[in-house]
C-alpha positions, 0 to 999 in steps of 0.5 A: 500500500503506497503512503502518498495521500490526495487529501494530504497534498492537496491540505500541503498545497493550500497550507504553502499558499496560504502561509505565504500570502500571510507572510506578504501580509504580515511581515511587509509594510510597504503597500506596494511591496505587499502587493507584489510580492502576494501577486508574484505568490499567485503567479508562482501557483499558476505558473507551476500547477496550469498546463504549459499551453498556458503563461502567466504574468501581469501585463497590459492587454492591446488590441488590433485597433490600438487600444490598452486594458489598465493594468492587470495583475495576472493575465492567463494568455496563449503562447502556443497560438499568438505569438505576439508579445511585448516584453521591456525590462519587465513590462509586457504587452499581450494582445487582446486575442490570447487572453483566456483568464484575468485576475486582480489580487488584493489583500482583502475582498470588501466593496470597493476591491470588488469595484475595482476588480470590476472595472479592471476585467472590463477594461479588457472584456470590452477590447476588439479581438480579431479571428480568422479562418483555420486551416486544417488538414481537411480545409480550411475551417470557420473562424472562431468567435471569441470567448467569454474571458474569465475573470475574478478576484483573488485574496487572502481574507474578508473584510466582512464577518463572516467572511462570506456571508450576506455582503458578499453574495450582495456585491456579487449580485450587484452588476450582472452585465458580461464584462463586469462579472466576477466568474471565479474569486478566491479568499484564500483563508475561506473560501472560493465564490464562482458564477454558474452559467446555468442557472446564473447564479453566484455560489460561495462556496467555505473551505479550508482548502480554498486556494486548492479548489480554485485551482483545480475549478480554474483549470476545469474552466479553462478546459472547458473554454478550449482554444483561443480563435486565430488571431489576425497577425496582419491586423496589428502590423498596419501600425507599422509604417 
């Protein structure tokens, strides 16, 4: 009988996540220190456990016609098919048709980081993205329309009591329009919350695995999204003289 235990990695992967966000929080008093070292905590987890199709890092997005996302604190992007990225001494670029999950990090959730978080994913949501006709084996293939980018925020703890509770639900509930919505959320000492496209509803889910669960519940989104469309290349080179 093998010693290893899913339940006791999963408690280990959750503990390492969480301790370290703690420490972020804690033990730094710059707020601009604290905020990018839990950014780089969150990048570390995605860029490790998310299949290599995937990168990650904190970007700004553009899009064919010239215009640019605020900037976001991680960017899930496609590097298989779109190979068009910016990178100067650290700040980068992505173009809006590789994106396939964005996320704000804060130290806590509360109103206003929801707001905030809002407007951040909208900045990107509301970016024109080009797609064009696949060639295949077996001819060519109808472009794909783009998909829905996920979005959420992403913390160590609540502001609220319980952390949870009523408030939340109400903040979540609060604007139901496409670019604005939060899919996936994260209170790394909670919980998890996730919008179901089914019944339309937001879900806030307590564990004390939380950063777990919403690894595992990114990752069955992002398969369930499958591939980026194919961007057009030749739309973003007409800026060039």
């Amino acid at each position: 009988m093998s010693d290893w235990s899913l339940p006791r990695l999963f408690t280990s992967l959750h503990s390492q996540i969480e301790t370290e966000l703690k420490v972020a929080r804690e033990s730094l008093s710059h707020p601009g220190t604290k905020g990018d070292t839990s950014e780089a905590v969150w990048i570390g987890l995605l860029e490790t456990y998310l299949p290599k199709r995937y990168r990650v890092c904190s970007a700004h997005v553009v899009d064919s016609e010239g215009t640019f996302s605020d900037q976001i604190d991680i960017v899930i992007f496609d590097r298989q098919y779109s190979p068009f990225v910016f990178d100067f001494l650290g700040a980068k670029v992505v173009p809006a048709e590789s994106i396939y999950a964005v996320f704000e990090a804060k130290q806590t959730v509360n109103s206003a980081n929801i707001v905030y978080a809002r407007d951040k994913l909208a900045s990107v949501r509301r970016l024109h993205r080009t797609s064009i006709p696949i060639p295949t084996a077996n001819g060519t293939a109808s472009p794909v329309p783009p998909k829905h980018i996920i979005g959420g925020l992403i913390t160590l703890a609540s502001d609220w009591n319980p952390p949870l509770g009523d408030p939340l639900q109400t903040q979540l509930d609060s604007d139901a329009s496409d670019n604005k919505r939060l899919d996936l959320g994260c209170v790394a000492s909670h919980g998890i919350f996730t919008f179901d496209e089914d019944t339309t509803t937001n879900i806030r889910t307590t564990s004390t695995h939380a950063t777990t669960k919403f690894l595992l519940e990114l990752i069955a989104r992002l398969q369930f999204l499958g591939t980026v469309p194919m961007m057009d290349i030749r739309a973003y080179s007409r800026w060039i003289d």
